[in-house]
mmCIF entry with sequence, helices, sheets and N, C-alpha, C, O atoms, coordinates in Angstrom:
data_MODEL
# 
_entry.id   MODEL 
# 
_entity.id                         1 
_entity.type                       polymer 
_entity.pdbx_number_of_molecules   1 
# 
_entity_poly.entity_id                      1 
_entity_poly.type                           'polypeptide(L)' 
_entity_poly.nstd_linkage                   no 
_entity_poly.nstd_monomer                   no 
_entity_poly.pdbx_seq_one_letter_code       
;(UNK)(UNK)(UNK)(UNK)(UNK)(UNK)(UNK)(UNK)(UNK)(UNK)(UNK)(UNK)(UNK)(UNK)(UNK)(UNK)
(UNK)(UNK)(UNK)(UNK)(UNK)(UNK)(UNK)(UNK)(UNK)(UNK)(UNK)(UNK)(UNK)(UNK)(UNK)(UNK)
(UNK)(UNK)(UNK)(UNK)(UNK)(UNK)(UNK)(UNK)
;
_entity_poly.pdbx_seq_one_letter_code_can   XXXXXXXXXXXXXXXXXXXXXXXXXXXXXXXXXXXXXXXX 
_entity_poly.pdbx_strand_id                 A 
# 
loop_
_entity_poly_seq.entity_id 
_entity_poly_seq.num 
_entity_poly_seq.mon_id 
_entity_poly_seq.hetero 
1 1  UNK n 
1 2  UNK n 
1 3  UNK n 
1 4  UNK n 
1 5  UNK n 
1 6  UNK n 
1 7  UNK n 
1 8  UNK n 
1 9  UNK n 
1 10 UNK n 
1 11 UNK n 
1 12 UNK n 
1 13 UNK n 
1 14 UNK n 
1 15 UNK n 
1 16 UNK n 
1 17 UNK n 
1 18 UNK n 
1 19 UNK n 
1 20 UNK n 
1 21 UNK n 
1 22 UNK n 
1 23 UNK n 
1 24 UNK n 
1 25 UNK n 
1 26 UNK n 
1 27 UNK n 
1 28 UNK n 
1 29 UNK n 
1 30 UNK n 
1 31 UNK n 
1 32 UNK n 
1 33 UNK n 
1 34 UNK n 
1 35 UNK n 
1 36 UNK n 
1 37 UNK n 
1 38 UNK n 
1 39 UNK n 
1 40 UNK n 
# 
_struct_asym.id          A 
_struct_asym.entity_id   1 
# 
loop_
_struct_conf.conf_type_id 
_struct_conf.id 
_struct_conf.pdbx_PDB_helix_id 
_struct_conf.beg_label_comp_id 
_struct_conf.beg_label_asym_id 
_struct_conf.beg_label_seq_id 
_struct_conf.pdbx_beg_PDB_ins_code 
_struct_conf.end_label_comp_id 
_struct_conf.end_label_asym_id 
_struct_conf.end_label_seq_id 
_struct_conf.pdbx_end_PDB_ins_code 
_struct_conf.beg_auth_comp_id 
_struct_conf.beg_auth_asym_id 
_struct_conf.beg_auth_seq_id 
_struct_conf.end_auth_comp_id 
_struct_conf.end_auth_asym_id 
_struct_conf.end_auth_seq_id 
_struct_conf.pdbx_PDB_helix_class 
_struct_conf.details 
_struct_conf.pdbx_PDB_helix_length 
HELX_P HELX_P1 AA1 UNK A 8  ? UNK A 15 ? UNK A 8  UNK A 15 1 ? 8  
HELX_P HELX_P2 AA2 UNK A 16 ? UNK A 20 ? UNK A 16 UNK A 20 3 ? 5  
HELX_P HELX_P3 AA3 UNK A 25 ? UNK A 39 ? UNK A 25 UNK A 39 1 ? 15 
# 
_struct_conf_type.id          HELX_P 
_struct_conf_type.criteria    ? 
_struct_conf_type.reference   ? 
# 
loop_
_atom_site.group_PDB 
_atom_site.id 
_atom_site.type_symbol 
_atom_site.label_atom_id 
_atom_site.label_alt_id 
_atom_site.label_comp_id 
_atom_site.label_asym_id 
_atom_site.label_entity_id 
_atom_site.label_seq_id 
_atom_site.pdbx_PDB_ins_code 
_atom_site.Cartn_x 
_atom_site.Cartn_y 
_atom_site.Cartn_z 
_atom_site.occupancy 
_atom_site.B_iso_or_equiv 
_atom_site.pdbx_formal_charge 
_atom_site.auth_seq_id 
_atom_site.auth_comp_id 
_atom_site.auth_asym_id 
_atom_site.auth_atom_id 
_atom_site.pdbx_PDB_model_num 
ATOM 1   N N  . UNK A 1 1  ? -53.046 -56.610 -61.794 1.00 0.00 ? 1  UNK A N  1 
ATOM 2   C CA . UNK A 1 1  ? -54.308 -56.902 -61.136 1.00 0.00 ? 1  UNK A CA 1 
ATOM 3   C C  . UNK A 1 1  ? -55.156 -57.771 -62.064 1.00 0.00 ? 1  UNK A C  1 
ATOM 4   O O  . UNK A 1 1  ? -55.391 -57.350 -63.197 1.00 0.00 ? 1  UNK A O  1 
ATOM 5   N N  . UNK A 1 2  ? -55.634 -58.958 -61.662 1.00 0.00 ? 2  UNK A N  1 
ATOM 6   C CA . UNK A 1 2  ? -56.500 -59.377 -62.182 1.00 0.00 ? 2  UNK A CA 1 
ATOM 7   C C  . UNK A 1 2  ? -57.469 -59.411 -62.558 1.00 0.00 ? 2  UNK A C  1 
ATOM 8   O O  . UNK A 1 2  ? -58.049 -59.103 -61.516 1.00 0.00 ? 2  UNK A O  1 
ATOM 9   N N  . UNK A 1 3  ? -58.649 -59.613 -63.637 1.00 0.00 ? 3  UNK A N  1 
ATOM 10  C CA . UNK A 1 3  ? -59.706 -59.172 -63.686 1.00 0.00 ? 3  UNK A CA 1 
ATOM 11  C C  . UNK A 1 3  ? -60.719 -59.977 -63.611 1.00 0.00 ? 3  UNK A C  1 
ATOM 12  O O  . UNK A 1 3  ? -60.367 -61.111 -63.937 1.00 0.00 ? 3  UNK A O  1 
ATOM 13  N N  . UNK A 1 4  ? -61.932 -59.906 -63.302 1.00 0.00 ? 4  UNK A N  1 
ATOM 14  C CA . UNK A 1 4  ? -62.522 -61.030 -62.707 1.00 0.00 ? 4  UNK A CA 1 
ATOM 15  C C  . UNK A 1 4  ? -63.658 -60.956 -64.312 1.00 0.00 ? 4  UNK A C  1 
ATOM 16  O O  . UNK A 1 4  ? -64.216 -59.888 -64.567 1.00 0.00 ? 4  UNK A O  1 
ATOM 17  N N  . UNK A 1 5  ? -63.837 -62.046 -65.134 1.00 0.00 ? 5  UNK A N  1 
ATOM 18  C CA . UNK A 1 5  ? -64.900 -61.761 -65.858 1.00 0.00 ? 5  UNK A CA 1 
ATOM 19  C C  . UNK A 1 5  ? -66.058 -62.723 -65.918 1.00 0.00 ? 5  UNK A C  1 
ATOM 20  O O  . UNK A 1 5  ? -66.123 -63.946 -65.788 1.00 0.00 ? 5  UNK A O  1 
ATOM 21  N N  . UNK A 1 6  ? -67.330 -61.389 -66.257 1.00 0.00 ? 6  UNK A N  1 
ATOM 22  C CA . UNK A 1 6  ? -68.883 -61.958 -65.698 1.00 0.00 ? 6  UNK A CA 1 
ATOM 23  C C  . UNK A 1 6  ? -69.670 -61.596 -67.150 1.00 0.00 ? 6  UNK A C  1 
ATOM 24  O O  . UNK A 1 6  ? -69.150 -60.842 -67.973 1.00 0.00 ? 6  UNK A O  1 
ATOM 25  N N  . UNK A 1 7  ? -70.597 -62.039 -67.298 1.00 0.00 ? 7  UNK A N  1 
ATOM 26  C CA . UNK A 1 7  ? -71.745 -62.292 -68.217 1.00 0.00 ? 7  UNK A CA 1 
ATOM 27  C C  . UNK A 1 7  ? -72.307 -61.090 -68.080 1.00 0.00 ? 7  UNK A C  1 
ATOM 28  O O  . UNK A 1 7  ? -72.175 -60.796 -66.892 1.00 0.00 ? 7  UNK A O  1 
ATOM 29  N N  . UNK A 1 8  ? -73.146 -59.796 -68.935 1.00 0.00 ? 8  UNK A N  1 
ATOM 30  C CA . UNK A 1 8  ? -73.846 -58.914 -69.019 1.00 0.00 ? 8  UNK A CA 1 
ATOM 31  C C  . UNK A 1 8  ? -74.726 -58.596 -68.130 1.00 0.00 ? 8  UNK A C  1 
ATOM 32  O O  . UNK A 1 8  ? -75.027 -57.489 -67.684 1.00 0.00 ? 8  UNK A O  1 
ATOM 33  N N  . UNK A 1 9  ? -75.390 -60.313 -67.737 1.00 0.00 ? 9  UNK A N  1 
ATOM 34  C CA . UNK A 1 9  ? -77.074 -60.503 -67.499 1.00 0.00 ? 9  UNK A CA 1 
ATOM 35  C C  . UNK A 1 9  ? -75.874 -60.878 -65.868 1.00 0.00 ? 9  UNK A C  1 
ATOM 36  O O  . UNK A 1 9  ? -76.636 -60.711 -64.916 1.00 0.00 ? 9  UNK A O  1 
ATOM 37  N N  . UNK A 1 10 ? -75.335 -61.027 -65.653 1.00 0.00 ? 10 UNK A N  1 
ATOM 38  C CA . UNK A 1 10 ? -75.019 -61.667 -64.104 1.00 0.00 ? 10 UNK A CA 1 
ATOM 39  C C  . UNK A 1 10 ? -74.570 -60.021 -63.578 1.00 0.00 ? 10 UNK A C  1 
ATOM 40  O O  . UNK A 1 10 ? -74.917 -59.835 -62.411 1.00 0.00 ? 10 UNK A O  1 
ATOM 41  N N  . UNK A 1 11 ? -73.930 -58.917 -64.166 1.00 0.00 ? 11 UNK A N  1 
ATOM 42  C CA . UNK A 1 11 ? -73.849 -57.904 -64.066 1.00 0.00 ? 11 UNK A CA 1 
ATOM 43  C C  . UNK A 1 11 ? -75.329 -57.110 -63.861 1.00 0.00 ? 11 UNK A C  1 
ATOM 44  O O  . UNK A 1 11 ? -75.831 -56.540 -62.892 1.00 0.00 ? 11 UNK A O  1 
ATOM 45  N N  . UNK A 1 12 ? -75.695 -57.306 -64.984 1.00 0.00 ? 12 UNK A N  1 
ATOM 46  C CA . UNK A 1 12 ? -77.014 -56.206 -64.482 1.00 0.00 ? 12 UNK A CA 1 
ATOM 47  C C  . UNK A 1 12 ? -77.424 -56.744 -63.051 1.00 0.00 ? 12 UNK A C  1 
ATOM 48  O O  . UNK A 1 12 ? -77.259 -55.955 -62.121 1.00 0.00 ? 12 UNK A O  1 
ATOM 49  N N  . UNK A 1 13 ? -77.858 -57.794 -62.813 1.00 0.00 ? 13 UNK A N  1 
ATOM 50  C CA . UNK A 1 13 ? -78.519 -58.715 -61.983 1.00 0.00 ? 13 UNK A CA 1 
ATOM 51  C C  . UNK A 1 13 ? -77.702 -58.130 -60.364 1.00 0.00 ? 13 UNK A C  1 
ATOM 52  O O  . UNK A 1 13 ? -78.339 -57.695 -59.404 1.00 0.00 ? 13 UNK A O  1 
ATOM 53  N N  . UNK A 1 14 ? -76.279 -58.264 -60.421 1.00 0.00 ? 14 UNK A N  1 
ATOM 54  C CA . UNK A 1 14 ? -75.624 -57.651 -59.311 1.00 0.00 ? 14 UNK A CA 1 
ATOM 55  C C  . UNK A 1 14 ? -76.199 -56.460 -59.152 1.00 0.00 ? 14 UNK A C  1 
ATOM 56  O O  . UNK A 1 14 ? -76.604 -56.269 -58.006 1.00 0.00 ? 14 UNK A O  1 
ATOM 57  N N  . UNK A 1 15 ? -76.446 -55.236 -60.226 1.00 0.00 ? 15 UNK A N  1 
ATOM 58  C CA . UNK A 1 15 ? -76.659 -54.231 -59.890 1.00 0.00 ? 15 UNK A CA 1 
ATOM 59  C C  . UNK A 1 15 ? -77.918 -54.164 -59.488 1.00 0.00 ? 15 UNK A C  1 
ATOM 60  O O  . UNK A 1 15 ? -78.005 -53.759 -58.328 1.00 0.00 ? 15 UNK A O  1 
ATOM 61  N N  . UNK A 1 16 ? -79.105 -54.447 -60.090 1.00 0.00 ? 16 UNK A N  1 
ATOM 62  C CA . UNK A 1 16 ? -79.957 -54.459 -59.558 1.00 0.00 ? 16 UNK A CA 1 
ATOM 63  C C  . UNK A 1 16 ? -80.648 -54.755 -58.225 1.00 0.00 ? 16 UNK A C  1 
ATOM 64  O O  . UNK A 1 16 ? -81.613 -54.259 -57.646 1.00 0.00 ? 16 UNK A O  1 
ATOM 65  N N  . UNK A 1 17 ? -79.857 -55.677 -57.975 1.00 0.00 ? 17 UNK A N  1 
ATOM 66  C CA . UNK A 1 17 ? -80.148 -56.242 -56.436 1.00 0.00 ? 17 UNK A CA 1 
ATOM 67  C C  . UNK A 1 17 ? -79.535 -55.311 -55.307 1.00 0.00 ? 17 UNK A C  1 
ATOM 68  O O  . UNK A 1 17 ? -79.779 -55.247 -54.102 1.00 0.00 ? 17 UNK A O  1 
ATOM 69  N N  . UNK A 1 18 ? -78.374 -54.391 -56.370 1.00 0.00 ? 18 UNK A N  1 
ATOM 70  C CA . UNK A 1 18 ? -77.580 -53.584 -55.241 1.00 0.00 ? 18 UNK A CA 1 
ATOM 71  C C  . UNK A 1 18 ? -78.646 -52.146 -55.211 1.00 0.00 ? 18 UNK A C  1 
ATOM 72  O O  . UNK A 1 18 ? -78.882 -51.595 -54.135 1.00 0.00 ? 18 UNK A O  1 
ATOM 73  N N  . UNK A 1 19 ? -79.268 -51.609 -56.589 1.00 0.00 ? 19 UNK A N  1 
ATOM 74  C CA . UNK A 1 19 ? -79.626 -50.611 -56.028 1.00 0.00 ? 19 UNK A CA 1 
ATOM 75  C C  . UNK A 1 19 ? -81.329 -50.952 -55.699 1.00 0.00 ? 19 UNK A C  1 
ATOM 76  O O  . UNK A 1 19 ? -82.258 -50.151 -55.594 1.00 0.00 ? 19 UNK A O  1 
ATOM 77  N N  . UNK A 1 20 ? -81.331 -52.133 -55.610 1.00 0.00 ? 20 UNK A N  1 
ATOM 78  C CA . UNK A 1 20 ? -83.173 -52.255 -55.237 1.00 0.00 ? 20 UNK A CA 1 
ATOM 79  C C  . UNK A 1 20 ? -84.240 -52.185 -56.391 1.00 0.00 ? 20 UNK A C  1 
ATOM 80  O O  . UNK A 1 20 ? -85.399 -51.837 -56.165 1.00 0.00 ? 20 UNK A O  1 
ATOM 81  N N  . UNK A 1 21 ? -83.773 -52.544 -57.671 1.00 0.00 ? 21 UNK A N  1 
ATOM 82  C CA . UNK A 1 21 ? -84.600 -51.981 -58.506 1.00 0.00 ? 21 UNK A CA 1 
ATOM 83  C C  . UNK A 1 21 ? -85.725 -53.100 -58.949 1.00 0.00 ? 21 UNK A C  1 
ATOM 84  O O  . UNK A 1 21 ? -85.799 -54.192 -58.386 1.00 0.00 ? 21 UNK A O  1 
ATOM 85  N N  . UNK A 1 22 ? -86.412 -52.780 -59.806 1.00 0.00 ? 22 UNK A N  1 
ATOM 86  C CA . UNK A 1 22 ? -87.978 -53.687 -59.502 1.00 0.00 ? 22 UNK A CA 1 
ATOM 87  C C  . UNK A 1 22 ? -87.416 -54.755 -60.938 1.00 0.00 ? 22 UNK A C  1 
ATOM 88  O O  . UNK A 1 22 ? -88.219 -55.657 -61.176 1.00 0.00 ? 22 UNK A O  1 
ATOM 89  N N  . UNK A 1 23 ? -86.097 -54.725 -61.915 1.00 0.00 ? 23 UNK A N  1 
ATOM 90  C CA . UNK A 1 23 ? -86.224 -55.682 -62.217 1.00 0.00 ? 23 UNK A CA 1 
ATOM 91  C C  . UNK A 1 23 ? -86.906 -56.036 -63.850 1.00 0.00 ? 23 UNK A C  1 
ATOM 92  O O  . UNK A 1 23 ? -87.024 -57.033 -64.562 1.00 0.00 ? 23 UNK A O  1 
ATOM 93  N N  . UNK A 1 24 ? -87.294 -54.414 -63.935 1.00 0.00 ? 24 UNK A N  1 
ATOM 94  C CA . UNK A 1 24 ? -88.445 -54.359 -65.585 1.00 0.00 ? 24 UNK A CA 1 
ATOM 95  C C  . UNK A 1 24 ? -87.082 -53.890 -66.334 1.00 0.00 ? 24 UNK A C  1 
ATOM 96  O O  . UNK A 1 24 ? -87.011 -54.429 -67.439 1.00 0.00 ? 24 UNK A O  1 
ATOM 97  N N  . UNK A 1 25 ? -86.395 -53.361 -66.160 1.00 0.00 ? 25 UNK A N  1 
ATOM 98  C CA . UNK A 1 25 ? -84.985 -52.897 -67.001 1.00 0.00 ? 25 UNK A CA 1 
ATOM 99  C C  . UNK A 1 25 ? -84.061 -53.783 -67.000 1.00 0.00 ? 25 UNK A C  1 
ATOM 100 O O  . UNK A 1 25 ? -83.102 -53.576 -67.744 1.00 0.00 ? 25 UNK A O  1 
ATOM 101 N N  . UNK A 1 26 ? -84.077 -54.740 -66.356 1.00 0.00 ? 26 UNK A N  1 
ATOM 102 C CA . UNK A 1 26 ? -83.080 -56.255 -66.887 1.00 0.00 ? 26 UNK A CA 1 
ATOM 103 C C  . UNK A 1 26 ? -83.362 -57.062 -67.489 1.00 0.00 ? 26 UNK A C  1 
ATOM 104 O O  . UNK A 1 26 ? -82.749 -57.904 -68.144 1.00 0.00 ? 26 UNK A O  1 
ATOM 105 N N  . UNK A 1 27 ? -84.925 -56.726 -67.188 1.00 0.00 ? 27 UNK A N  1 
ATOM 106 C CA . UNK A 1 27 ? -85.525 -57.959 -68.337 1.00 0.00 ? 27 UNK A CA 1 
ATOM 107 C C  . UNK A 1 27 ? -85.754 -57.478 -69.312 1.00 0.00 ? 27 UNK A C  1 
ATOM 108 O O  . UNK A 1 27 ? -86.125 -58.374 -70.070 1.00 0.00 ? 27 UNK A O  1 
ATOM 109 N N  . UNK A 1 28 ? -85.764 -56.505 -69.820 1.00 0.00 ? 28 UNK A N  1 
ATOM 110 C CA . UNK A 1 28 ? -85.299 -55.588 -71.333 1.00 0.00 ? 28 UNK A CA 1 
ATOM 111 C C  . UNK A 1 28 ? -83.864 -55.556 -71.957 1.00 0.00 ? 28 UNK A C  1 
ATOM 112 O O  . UNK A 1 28 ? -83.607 -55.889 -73.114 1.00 0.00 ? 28 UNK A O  1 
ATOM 113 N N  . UNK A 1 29 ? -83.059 -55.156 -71.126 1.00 0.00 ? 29 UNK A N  1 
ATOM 114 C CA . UNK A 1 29 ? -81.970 -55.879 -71.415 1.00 0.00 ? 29 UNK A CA 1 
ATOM 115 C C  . UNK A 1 29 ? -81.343 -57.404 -71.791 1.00 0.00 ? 29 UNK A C  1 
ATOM 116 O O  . UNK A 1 29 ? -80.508 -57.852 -72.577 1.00 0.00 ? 29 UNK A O  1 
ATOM 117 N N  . UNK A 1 30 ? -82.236 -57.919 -70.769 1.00 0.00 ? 30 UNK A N  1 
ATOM 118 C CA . UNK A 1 30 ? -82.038 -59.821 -71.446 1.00 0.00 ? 30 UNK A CA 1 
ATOM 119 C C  . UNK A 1 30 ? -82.712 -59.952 -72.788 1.00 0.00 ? 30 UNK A C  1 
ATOM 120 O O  . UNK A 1 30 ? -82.255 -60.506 -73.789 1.00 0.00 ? 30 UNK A O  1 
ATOM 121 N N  . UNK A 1 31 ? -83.923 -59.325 -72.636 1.00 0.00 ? 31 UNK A N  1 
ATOM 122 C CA . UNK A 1 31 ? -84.590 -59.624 -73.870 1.00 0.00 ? 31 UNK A CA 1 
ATOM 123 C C  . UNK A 1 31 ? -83.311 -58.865 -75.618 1.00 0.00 ? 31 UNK A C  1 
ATOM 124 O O  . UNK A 1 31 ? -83.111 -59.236 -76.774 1.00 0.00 ? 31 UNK A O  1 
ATOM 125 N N  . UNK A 1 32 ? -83.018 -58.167 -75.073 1.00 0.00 ? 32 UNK A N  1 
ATOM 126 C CA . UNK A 1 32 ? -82.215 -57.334 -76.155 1.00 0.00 ? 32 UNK A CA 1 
ATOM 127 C C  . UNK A 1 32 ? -81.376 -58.243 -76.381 1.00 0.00 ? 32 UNK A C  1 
ATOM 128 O O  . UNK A 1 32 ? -81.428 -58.764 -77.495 1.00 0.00 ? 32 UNK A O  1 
ATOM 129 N N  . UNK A 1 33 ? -80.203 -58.786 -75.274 1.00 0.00 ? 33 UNK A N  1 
ATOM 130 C CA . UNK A 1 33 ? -79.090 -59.376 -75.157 1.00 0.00 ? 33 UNK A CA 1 
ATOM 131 C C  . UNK A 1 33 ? -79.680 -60.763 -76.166 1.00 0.00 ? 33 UNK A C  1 
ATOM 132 O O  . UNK A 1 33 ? -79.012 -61.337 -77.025 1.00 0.00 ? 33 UNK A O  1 
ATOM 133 N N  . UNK A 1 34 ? -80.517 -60.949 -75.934 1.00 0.00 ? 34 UNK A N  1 
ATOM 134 C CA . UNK A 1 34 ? -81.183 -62.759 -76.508 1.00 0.00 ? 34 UNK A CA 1 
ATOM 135 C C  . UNK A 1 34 ? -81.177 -62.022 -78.139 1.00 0.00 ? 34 UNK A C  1 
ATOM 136 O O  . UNK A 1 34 ? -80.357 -62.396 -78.978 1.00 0.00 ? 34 UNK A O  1 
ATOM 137 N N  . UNK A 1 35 ? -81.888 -61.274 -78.344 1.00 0.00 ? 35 UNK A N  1 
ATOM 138 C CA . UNK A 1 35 ? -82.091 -60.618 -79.968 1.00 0.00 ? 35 UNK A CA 1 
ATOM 139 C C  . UNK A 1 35 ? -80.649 -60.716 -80.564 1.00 0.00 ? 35 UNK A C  1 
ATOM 140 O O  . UNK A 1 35 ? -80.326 -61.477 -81.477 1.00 0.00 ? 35 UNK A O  1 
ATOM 141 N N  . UNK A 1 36 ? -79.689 -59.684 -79.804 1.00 0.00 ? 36 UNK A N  1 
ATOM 142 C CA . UNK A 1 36 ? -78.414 -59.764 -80.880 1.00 0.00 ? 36 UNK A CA 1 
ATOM 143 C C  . UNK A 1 36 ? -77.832 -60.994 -80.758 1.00 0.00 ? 36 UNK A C  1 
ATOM 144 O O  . UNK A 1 36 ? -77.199 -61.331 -81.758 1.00 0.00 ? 36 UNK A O  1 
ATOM 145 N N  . UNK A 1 37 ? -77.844 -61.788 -79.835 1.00 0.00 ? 37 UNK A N  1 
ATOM 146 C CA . UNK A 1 37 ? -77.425 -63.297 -80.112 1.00 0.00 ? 37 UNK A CA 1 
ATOM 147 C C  . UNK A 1 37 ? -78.274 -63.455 -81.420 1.00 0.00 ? 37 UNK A C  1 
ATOM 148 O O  . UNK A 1 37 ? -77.896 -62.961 -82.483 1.00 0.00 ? 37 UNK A O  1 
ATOM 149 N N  . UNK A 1 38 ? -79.304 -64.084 -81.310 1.00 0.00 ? 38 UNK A N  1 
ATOM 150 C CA . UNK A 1 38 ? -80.250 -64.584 -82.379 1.00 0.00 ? 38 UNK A CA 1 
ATOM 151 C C  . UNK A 1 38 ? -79.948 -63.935 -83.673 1.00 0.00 ? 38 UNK A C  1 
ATOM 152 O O  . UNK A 1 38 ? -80.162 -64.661 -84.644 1.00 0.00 ? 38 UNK A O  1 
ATOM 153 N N  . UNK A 1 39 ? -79.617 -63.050 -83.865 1.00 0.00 ? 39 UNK A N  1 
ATOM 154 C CA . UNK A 1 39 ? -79.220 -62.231 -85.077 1.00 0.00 ? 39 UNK A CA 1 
ATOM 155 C C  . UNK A 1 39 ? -77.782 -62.363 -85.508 1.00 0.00 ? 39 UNK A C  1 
ATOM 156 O O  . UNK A 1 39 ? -77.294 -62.133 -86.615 1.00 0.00 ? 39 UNK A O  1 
ATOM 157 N N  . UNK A 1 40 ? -77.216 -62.776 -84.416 1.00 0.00 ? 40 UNK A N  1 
ATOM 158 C CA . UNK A 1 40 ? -75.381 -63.187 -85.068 1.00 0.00 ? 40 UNK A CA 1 
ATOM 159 C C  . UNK A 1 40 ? -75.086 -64.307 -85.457 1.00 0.00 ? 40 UNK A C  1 
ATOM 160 O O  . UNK A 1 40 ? -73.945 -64.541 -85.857 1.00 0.00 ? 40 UNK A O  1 
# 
């Protein structure tokens, strides 16, 4: 089976839209995701 692969931020983003959420917890997460880039 193949696996289909996606970006962190395109993941949260699916989920969010799936369970309705307002969107303040992905953008904490992006913001995080941007930090450990910047730091590696």
């Amino acid at each position: 089976m193949p696996y289909h692969r996606i970006t962190l931020t395109h993941f949260l983003l699916q989920e969010q839209r799936r369970l309705g959420g307002t969107g303040s917890f992905t953008n904490l997460m992006t913001d995080i995701i941007f930090a450990c880039k910047m730091i590696s």
